[in-house]
C-alpha positions as CSV (number, residue, x, y, z in Angstrom):
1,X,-20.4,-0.5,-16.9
2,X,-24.0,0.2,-15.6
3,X,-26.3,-2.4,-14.1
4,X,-29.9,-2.1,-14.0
5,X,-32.0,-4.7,-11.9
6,X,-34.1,-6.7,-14.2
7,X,-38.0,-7.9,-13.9
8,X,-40.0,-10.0,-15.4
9,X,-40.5,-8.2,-18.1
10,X,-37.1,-8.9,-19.0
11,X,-37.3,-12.6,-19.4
12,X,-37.6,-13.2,-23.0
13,X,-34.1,-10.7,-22.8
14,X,-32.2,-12.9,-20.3
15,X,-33.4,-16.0,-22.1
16,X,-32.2,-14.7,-25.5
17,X,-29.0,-13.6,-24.5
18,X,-28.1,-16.9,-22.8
19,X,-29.3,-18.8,-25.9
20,X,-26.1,-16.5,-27.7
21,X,-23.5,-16.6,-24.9
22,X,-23.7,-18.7,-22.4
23,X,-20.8,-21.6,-22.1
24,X,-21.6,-25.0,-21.7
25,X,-25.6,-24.5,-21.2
26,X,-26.4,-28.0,-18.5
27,X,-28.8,-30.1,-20.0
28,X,-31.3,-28.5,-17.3
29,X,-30.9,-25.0,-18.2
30,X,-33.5,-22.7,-17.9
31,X,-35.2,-23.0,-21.1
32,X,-38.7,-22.3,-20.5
33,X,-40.4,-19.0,-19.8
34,X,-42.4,-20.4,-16.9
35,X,-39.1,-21.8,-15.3
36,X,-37.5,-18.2,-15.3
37,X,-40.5,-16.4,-13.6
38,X,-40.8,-19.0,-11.2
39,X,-36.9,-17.8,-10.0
40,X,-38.1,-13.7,-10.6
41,X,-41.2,-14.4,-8.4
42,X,-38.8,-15.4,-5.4
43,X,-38.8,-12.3,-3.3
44,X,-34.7,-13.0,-2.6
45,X,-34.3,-13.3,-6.3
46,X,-32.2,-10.6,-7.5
47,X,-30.7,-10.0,-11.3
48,X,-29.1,-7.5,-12.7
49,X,-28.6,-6.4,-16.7
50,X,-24.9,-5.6,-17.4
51,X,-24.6,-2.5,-20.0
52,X,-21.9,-0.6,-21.5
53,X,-22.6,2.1,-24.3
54,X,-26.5,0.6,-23.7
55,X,-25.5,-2.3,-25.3
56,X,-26.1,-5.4,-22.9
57,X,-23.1,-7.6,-22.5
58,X,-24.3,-10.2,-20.0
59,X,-26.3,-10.3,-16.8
60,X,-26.1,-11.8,-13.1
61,X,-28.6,-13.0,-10.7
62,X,-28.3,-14.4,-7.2
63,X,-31.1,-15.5,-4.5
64,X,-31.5,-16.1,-1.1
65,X,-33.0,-18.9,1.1
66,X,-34.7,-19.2,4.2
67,X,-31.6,-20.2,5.9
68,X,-30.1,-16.8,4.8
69,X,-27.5,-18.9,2.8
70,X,-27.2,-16.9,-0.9
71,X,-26.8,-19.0,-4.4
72,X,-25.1,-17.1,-7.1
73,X,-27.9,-18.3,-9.9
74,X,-25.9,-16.9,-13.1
75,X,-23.4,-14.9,-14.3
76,X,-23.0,-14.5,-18.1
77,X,-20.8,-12.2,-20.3
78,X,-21.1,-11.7,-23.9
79,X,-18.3,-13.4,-25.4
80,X,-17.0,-10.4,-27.2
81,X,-16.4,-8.7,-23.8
82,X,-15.0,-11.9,-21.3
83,X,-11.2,-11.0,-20.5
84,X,-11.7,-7.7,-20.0
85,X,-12.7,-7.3,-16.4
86,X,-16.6,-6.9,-16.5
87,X,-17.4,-10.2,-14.5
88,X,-14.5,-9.4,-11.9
89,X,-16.4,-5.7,-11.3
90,X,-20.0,-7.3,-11.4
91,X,-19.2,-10.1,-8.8
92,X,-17.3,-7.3,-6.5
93,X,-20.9,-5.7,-6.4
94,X,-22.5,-8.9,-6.0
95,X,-20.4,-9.2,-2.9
96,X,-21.0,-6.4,-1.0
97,X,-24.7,-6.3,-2.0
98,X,-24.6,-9.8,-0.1
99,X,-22.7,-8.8,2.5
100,X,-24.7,-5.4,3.4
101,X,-27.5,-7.8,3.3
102,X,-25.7,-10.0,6.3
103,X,-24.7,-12.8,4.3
104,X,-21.8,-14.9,4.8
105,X,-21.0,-17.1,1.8
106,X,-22.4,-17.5,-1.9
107,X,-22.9,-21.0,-2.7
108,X,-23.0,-22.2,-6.8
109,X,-22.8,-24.6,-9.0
110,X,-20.4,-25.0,-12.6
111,X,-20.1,-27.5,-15.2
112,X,-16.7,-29.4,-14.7
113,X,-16.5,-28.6,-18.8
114,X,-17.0,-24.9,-18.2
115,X,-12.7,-24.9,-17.5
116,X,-13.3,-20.9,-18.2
117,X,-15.7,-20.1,-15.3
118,X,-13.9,-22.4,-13.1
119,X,-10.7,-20.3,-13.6
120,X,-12.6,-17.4,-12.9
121,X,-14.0,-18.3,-9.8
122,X,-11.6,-19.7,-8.2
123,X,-9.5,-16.4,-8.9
124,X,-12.5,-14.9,-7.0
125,X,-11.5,-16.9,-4.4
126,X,-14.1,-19.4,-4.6
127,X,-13.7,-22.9,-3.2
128,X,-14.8,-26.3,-4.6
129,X,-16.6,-28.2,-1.8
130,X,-18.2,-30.8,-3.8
131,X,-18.6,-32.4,-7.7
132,X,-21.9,-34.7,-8.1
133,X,-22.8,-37.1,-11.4
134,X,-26.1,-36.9,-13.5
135,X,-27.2,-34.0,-11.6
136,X,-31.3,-34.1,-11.9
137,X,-31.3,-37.3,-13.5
138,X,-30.5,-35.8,-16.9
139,X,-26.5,-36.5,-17.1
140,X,-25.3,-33.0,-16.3
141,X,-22.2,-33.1,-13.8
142,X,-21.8,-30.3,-11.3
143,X,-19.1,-28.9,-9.3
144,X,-20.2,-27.2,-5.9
145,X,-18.6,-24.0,-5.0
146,X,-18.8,-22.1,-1.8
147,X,-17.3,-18.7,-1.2
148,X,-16.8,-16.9,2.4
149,X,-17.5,-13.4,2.4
């Protein structure tokens, strides 16, 4: 597995491979290429390609507020490769990225649908703190995660 940090000139690559593999894309998904380089011209934004043989098989990203409290924005495997590890080994790096960085928990948000990343992170040890209705007005439901580093 190889990572390579991703910049806007990757856009149109982490909005195509979404498009293929992500589960349970929220009404609000990040479909425009405006809305995606609003999120890569965040200095705190971070995302990473995830490769093996140079093939890419998904991608993460993660950002930062003021309050140095870190979201984890995305992380998507191609579904050929889930079950095999890959996420587990991505979000391990994701951790101690954050934590070199000083922070002390990753905050997110999942579908209540998407059963198979809620498995997943809560194996990560990821804790629900909160589930909200019609998120944005445009009937997407949410469940709030928060994990402690």
């Amino acid at each position: 597995m190889q990572l390579r940090k991703f910049t806007q000139g990757d856009i149109q690559t982490v909005r195509l491979f979404d498009k293929k593999h992500a589960p349970h894309p929220p009404k609000y998904h990040i479909d425009t290429t405006n809305e995606l380089t609003s999120f890569f011209n965040k200095k705190s934004f971070v995302c990473y390609g995830l490769y093996h043989d140079r093939v890419m098989v998904g991608h993460v990203s993660y950002w930062k507020d003021t309050k140095n409290i870190y979201y984890l924005n995305a992380l998507v495997i191609h579904t050929q490769h889930r079950k095999k590890g890959l996420a587990s080994n991505v979000f391990n790096k994701i951790k101690e990225e954050i934590k070199e960085k000083g922070g002390k928990e990753i905050f997110l948000t999942v579908s209540p649908l998407n059963k198979d990343a809620i498995s997943f992170y809560e194996k990560q040890g990821f804790k629900v703190y909160n589930s909200k209705t019609d998120v944005y007005s445009l009937g997407s439901d949410r469940l709030y995660m928060k994990f402690t580093l």
